[in-house]
N, C-alpha and C positions, 0 to 999 in steps of 0.2 A: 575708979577705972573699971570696974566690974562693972557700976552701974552705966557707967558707958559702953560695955560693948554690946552687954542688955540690950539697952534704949537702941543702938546697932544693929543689933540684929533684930529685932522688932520689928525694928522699920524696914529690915530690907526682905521678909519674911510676910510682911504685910503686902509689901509692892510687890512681893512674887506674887501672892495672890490676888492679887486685882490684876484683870486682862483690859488690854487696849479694846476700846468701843469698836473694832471694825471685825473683830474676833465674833463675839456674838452674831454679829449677822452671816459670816461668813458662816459658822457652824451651823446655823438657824435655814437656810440654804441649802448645805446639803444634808438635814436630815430634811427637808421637803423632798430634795431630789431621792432622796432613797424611799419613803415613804412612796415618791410615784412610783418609782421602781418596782417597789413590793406590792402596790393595786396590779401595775402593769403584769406582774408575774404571776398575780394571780389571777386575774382576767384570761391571760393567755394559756395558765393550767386549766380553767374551767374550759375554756375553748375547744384547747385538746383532748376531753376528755368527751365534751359533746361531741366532736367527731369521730372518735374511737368508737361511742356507742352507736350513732349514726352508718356508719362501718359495717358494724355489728351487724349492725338492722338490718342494714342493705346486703349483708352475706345471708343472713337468715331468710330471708324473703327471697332472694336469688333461689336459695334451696325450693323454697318452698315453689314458686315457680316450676321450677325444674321437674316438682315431684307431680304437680297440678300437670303437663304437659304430657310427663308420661301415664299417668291417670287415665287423658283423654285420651292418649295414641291407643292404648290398650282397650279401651271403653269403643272406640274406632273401630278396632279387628273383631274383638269381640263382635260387633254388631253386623260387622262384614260377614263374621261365621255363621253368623245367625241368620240373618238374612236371607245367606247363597243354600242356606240348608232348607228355612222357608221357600224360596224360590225352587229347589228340587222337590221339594213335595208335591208344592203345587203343581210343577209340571206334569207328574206322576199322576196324582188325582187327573187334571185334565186328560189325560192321556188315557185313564184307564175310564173315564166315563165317556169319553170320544169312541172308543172303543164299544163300548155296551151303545150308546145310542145308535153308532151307525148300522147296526143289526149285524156285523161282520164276523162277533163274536159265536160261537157254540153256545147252544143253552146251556149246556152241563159246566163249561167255562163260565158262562156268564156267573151263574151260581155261585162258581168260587169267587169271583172275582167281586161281587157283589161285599162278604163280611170284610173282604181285604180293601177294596174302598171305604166304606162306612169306618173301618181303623185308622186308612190314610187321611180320612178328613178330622178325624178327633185329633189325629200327630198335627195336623195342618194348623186346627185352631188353635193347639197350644203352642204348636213355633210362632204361630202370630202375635200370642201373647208376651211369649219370652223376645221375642225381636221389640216388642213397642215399652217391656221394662228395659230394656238395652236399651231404646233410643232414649228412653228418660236419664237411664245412668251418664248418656254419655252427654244429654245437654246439660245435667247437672254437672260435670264433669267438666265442661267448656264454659259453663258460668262461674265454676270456681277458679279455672285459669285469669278468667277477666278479673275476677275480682283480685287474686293474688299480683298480675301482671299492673294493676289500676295501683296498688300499695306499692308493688316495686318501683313507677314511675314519680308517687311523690316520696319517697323515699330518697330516690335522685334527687327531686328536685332540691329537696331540703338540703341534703347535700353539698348543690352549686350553692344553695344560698349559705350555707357557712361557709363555704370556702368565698365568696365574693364579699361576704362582710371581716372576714379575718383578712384578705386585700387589701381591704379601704382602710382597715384598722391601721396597718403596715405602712401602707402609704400617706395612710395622714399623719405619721410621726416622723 
């Protein structure tokens, strides 16, 4: 009797562990479906994380823009100030040699007026000089806009382009 319940339980101990042939495929199915699962999750973290940095980018480069913009505004006035101050000078020199040539002046005036020109025009040559470093600061200054303004626009672009491939991704599932 023992050996029968044995040989009993053996056999139904055996048949527990043998599975019906439709089991394996079934389970074999969804570890593929979950293995896509897990590409897919990861694809789509990578994704997120390109556009985070992209993000990044494009806030960084905004600044940087921003900073380039006020650079040149300033580099602008600057140049303005320099300019309107060249522009008074020269008025001044003209004015005071308009004066000595048309003989209207006094001699003894003339005299003074003489070392006080000869000063105006040395101020004159250096405002000229300082106005034409200004216009260089400021075209350097308007070339670094483009070039920062040239990075923010592919910067964008990159941008639509993840966002229209992470779309298609979307929609082709």
């Amino acid at each position: 009797m023992r050996k029968f319940a044995f040989a009993v339980m053996l056999f139904s101990a055996s048949g527990l562990c043998q599975t019906p042939s439709k089991e394996p495929d079934t389970l074999q199915s969804l570890l593929n479906e979950v293995h896509e699962l897990r590409k897919d999750i990861e694809a789509m973290t990578v994704a997120s994380q390109r556009v985070q940095i992209a993000l990044y980018s494009l806030q960084m480069q905004d600044g940087a823009v921003g900073r380039a913009e006020k650079r040149l505004d300033d580099a602008r006035e600057n140049c303005k100030g320099e300019e309107s101050h060249r522009q008074d000078l020269a008025s001044e020199v003209q004015s005071l040699e308009r004066s000595l040539s048309d003989g209207t002046t006094p001699p003894a005036e003339a005299r003074l007026t003489q070392p006080r020109l000869s000063a105006l025009r040395g101020l004159l040559e250096g405002q000229s000089m300082k106005v034409q470093t200004c216009q260089e600061a400021e075209a350097e200054a308007a070339n670094q806009l483009r070039n920062d303004q040239a990075k923010l626009v592919d910067l964008q672009v990159r941008i639509e382009n993840l966002d229209k491939t992470l779309e298609q991704s979307v929609a082709g599932k």
